[in-house]
C-alpha positions in Angstrom: 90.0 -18.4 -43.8 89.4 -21.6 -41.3 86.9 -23.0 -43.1 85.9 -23.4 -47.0 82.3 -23.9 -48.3 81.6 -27.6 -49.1 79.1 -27.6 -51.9 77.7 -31.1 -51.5 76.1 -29.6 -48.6 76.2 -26.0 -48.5 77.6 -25.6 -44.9 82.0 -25.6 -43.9 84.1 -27.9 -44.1 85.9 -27.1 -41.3 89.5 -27.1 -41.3 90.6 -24.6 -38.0 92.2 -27.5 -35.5 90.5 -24.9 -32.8 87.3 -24.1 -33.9 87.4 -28.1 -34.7 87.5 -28.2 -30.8 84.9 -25.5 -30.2 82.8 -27.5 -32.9 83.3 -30.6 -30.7 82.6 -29.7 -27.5 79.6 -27.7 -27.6 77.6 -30.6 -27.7 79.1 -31.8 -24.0 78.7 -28.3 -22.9 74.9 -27.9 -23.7 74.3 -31.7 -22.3 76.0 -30.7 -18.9 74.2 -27.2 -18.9 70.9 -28.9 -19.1 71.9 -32.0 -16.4 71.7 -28.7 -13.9 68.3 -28.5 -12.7 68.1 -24.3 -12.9 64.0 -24.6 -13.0 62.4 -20.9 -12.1 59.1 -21.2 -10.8 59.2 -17.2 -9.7 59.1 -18.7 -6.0 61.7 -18.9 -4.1 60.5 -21.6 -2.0 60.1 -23.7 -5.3 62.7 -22.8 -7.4 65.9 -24.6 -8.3 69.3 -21.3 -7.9 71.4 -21.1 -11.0 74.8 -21.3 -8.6 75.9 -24.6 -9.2 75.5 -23.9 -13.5 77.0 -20.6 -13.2 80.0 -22.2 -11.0 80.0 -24.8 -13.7 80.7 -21.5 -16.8 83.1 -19.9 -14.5 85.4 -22.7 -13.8 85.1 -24.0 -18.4 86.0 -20.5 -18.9 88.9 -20.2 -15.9 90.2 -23.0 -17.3 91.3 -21.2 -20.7 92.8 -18.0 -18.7 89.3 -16.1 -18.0 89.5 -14.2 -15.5 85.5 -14.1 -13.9 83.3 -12.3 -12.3 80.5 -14.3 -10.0 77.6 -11.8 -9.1 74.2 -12.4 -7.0 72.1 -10.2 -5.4 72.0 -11.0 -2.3 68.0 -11.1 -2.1 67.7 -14.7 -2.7 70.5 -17.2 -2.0 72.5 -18.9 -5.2 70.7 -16.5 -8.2 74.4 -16.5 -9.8 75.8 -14.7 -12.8 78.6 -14.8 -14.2 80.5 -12.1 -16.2 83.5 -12.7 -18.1 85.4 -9.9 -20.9 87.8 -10.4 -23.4 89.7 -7.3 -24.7 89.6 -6.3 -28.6 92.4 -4.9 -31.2 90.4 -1.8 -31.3 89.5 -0.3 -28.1 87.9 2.8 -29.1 84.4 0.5 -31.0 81.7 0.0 -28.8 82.1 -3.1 -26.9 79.6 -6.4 -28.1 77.3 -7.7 -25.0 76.6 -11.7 -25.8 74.4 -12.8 -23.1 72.6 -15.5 -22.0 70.5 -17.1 -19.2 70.9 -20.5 -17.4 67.6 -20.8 -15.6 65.0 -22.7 -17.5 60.6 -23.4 -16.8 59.4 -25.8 -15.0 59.3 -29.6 -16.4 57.1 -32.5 -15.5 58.8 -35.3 -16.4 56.3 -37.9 -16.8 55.2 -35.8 -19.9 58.6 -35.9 -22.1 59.7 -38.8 -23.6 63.1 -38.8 -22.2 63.9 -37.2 -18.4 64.1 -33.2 -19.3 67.3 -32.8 -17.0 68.9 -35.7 -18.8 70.6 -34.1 -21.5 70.0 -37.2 -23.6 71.8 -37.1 -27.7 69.4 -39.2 -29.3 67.7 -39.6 -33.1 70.3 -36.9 -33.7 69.1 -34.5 -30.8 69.7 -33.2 -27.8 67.0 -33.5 -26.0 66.0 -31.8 -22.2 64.7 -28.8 -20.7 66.4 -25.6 -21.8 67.6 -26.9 -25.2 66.3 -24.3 -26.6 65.9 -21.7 -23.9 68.3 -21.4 -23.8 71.3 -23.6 -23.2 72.2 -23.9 -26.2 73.2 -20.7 -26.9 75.0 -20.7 -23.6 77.2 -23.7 -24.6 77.3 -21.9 -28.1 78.8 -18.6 -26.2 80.9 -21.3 -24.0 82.4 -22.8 -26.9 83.3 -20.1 -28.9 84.2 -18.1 -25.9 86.8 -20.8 -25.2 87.8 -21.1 -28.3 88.9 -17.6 -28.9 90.9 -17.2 -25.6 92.5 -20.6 -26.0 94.1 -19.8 -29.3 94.9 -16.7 -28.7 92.1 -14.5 -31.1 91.8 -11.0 -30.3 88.4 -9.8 -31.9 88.0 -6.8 -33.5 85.9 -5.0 -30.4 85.5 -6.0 -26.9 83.5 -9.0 -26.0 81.9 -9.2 -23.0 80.2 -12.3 -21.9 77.4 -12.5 -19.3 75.6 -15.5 -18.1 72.4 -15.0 -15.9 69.9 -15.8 -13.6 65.9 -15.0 -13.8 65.4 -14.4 -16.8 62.3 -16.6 -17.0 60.5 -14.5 -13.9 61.7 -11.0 -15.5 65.4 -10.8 -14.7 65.3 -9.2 -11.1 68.0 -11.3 -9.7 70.0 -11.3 -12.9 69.7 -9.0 -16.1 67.3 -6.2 -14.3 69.5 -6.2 -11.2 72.6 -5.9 -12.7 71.8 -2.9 -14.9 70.8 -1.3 -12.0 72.8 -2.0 -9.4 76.3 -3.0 -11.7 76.1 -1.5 -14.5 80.1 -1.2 -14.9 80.6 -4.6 -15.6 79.3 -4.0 -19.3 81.1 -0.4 -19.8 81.6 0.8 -23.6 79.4 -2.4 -24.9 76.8 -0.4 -27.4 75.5 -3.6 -29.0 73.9 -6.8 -27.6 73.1 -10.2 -28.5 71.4 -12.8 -27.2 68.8 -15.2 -27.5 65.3 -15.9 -30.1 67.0 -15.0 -33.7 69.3 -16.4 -36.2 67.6 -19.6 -36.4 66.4 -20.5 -39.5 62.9 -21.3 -41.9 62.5 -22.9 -44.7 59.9 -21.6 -47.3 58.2 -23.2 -50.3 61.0 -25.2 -52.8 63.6 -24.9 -50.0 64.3 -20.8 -49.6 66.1 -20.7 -46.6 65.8 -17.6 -44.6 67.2 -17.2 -40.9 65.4 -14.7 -38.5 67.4 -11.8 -37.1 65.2 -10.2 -34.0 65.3 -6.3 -33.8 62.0 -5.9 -31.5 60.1 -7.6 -28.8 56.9 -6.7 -27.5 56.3 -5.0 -23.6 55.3 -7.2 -21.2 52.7 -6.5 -18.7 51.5 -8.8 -15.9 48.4 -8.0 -15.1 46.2 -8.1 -12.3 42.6 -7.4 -12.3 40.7 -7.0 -8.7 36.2 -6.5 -8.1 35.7 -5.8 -4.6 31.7 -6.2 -4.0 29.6 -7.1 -0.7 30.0 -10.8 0.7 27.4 -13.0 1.7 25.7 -16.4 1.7 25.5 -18.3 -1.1 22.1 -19.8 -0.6 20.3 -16.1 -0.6 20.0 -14.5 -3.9 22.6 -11.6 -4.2 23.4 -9.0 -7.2 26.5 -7.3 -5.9 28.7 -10.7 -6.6 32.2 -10.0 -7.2 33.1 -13.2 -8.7 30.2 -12.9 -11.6 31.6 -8.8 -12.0 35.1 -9.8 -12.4 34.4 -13.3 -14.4 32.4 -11.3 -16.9 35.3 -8.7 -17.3 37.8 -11.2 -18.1 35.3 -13.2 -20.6 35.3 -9.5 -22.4 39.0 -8.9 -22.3 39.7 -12.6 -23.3 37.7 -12.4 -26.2 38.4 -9.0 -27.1 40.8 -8.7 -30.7 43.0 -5.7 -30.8 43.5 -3.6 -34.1 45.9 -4.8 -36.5 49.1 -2.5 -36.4 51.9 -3.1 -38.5 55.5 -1.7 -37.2 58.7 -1.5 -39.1 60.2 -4.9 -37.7 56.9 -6.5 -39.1 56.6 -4.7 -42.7 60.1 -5.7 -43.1 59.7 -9.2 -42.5 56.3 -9.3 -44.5 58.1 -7.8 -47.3 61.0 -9.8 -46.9 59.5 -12.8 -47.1 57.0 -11.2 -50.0 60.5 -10.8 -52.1 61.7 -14.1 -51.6 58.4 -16.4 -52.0 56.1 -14.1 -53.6 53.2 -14.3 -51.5 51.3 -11.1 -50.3 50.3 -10.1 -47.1 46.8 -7.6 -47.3 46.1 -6.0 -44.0 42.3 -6.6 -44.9 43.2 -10.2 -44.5 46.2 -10.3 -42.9 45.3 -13.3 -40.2 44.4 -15.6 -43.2 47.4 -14.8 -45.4 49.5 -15.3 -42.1 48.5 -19.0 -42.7 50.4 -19.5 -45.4 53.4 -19.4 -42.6 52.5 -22.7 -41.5 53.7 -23.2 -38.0 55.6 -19.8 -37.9 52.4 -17.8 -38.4 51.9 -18.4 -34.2 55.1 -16.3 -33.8 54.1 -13.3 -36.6 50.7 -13.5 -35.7 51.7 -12.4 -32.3 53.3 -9.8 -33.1 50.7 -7.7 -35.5 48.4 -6.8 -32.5 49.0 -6.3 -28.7 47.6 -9.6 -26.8 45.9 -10.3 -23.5 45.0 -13.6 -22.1 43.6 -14.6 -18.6 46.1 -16.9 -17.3 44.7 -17.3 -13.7 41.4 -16.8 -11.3 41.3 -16.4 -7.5 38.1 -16.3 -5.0 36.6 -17.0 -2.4 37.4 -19.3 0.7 34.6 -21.4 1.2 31.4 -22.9 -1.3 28.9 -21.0 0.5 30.5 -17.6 0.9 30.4 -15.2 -2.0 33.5 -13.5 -1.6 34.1 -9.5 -1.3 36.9 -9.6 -3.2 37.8 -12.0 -6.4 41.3 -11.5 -8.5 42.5 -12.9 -11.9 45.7 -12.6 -13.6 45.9 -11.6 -17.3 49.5 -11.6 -19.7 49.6 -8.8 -21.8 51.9 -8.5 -24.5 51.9 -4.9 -25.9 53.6 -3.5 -29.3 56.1 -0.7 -29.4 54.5 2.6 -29.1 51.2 1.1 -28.2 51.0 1.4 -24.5 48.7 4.4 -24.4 46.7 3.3 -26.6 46.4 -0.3 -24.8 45.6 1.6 -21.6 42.9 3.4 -23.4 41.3 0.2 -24.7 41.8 -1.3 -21.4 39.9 0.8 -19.6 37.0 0.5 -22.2 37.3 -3.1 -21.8 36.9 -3.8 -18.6 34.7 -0.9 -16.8 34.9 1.4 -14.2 34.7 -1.3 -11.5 37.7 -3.4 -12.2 40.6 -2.6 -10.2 43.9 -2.9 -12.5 47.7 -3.0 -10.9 50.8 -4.6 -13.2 54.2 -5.1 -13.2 56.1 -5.0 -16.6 58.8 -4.1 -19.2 59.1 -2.0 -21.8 58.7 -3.0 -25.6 62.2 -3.1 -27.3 63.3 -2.4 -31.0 66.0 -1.8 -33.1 67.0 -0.8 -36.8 67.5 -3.9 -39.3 70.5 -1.7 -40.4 74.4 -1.2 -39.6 78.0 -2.8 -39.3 76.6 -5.8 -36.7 73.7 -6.9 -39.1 76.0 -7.2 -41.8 78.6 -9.0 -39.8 75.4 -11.6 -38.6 74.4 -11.7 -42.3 78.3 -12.4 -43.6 79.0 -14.8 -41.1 75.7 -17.0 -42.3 76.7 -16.5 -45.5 80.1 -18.5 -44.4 78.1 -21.2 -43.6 75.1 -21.3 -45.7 76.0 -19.6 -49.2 71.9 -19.6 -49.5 71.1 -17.8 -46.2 68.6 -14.7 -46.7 68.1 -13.1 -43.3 65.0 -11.2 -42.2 64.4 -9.0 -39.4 61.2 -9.9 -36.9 59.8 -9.1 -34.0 59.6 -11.6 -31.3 56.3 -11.9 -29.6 57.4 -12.7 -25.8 60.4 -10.9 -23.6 64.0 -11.6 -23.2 67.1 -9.6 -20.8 67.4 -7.2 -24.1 64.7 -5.1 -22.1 67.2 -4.8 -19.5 70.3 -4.1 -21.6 68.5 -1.9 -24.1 68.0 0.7 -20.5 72.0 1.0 -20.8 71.9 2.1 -24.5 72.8 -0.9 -26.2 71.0 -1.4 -29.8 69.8 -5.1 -29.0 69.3 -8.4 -31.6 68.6 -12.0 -31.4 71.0 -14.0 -33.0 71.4 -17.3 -31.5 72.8 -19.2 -35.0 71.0 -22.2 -35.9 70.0 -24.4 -39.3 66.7 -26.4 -38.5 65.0 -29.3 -40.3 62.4 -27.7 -42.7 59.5 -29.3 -40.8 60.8 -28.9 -37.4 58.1 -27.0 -35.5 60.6 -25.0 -33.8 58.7 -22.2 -31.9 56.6 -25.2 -30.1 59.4 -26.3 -28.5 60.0 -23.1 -26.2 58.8 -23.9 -22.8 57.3 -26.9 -24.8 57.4 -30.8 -24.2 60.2 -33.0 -25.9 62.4 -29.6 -25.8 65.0 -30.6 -28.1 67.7 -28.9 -30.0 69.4 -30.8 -33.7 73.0 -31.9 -32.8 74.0 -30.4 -36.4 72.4 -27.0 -35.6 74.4 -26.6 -32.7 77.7 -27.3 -34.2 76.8 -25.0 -37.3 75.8 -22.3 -34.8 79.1 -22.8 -33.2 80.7 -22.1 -36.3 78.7 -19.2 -37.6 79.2 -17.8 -33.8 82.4 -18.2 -34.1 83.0 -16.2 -37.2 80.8 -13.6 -35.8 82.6 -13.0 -32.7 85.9 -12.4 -34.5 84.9 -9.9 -37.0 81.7 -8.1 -35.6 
């Protein structure tokens, strides 16, 4: 073993020169990560290309004997990915996909507390746009990827790593294109990893549970068009588009869908049921989801399919009523529900609402198997009072795009939080910030993973 449990604290006390190193470094790495500006706006007039961090991964991992591949494709200059494998002992297993993407949301600056492309360790942080999503778990991969080629580790199945591009605007210059278009570059892998699980929550009198995600809900990006007659805004007119289409979104907006409870869920509910002892009744399941505290935004999410009008556009003028007007709506749909959300859609919204969307498919897994033991075990190294839980995740990561090439995908991005860190806020939130300890326990954890998965 490298490590041995310390009990004063219930994490390693780590005594692997190597992993030492990997332990030490990741902090750099993620603070250098985030210093590249990689902000996707979906525009390509507006957005910041990934090339210059993905240059960065391929030359840390060249410099340990990785031999690289740098992809893009070719539809928008400097989308970079970067795809790197390392060969295991037994080459007959299905090879282990660990993934990760290295663009990031937009930031406004004046709003954070400290510049969100700094990269700033402070309070015991590090703090900046993409510290959670999801540069850390880059530098994580980095570090342990490093680590195992530097010292010479064969794991027990091949690794391959991929670092990408897009995955904040859907993945079609990075994830989505690449299973299309080069699919060989992840031959044999059967099993995935990636981002949005393995970080942990801490329950009433400190039950420590860490989050292992085996589903994600579709995405759907919809838009919603009322074509009517145009006229002057000073005469009285009926046939106005804008009133049609506002009073379709009001319905849709406030409309609840029904409750629907899918394995990922019930397993959670009664996972965290076992450890705690609090019950979850589907007659008042929203209420009891309180008792969650600031994870309930996340479950809640994820026990009905969701739509919410994000954006309106009409008119051209103040005194022309428009012949067309057009809103945007995200939907978020369960697995197995998208018939059912079409049906309900339509009921919704009426005859005269025009509906086109872009999307992908719901993805989800079994809480079962050699890999979830592995993820469990190597917690377990760490934290001798780790429970893990399966859940859904509410939003979309590249897992839609690997799960098309037959890979069983998870989220398992290691990390120990502060009980009453509000962690989910922090996605795409202000202050993004990441604990210095959780990254180097996740390094650790990682590590462990990676060689015996």
């Amino acid at each position: 073993m490298s490590a041995h449990v310390d009990p004063e604290n219930g994490g390693s006390a780590n005594t692997d020169p190597g992993l030492r190193r990997a332990e030490d470094e990741v902090v750099e790495l993620a603070s250098e990560l985030i210093r590249f500006d990689t902000t996707n706006t979906g525009d390509p007039d507006t957005l910041s290309p990934e090339r210059p961090a993905a240059e960065y991964v391929a030359e840390k991992l060249g410099e340990v004997g990785f031999e690289t591949t740098y992809v893009e494709s070719g539809d928008t200059p400097g989308r970079g990915n970067v795809i790197a494998r390392l060969p295991g002992a037994d080459r007959q297993r299905g090879g282990l996909l660990v993934h990760g993407h290295l663009d990031v949301v937009p930031a406004e600056p004046t709003e954070w507390s400290v510049h969100p492309f700094s990269g700033t360790v402070r309070d015991g942080y590090l703090w900046g746009r993409g510290a959670v999503d999801m540069k850390d778990m880059v530098a994580m991969t980095l570090a342990s990827a490093r680590r195992l080629k530097r010292d010479g580790i064969t794991p027990q199945r091949d690794l391959v790593f991929a670092f990408l591009a897009d995955e904040e605007a859907g993945g079609l210059q990075g994830a989505q294109w690449l299973a299309d278009h080069r699919p060989e570059l992840f031959e044999g892998c059967t099993e995935a990893v990636s981002e949005v699980g393995g970080y942990s929550v801490t329950f009433e009198d400190g039950v420590r549970a860490y989050l292992i995600q085996t589903a994600e809900k579709g995405i759907r990006w919809l838009k919603l068009r009322v074509r009517a007659r145009a006229g002057h805004g000073s005469m009285v007119h009926e046939d106005n588009a804008v009133t049609k289409l506002a009073e379709a979104v009001a319905r849709l907006g406030n409309h609840r869908f029904p409750i629907v409870l899918n394995d990922s869920v019930r397993e959670f509910l009664d996972g965290v049921t076992e450890l705690t002892g609090w019950e979850f009744p589907e007659d008042d399941l929203d209420g009891a989801l309180a008792k969650l505290g600031n994870l309930s935004r996340i479950i809640g999410a994820t026990v009905r399919d969701i739509a919410n009008p994000t954006m309106f556009d009409a008119g051209y003028k103040a005194n022309v009523i428009p012949s067309v007007a057009e809103a945007s709506v995200d939907c978020r749909i369960l697995p197995g529900r998208e018939e059912a959300f079409d049906r309900e859609l339509a009921e919704v919204l009426g005859p005269e609402v025009e509906r086109e969307w872009v999307g992908l498919p719901p993805v989800e897994t079994r809480f079962e198997g050699q890999l979830v033991e592995s993820m469990s075990r190597s917690l377990l190294t760490e934290d001798p009072a780790a429970h893990t839980l399966p859940y859904m995740m509410s939003g979309g990561t590249d897992a839609k795009s690997f799960s098309r090439l037959g890979m069983n995908c998870f989220g398992f991005a290691p990390l120990r939080l502060p009980p009453d860190l509000d962690f989910s806020a922090l996605f795409h939130g202000v202050d993004e910030r990441v604990p210095v300890d959780g990254l180097r326990f996740g390094t650790r954890v990682l590590d462990h993973f990676l060689r015996t998965a």
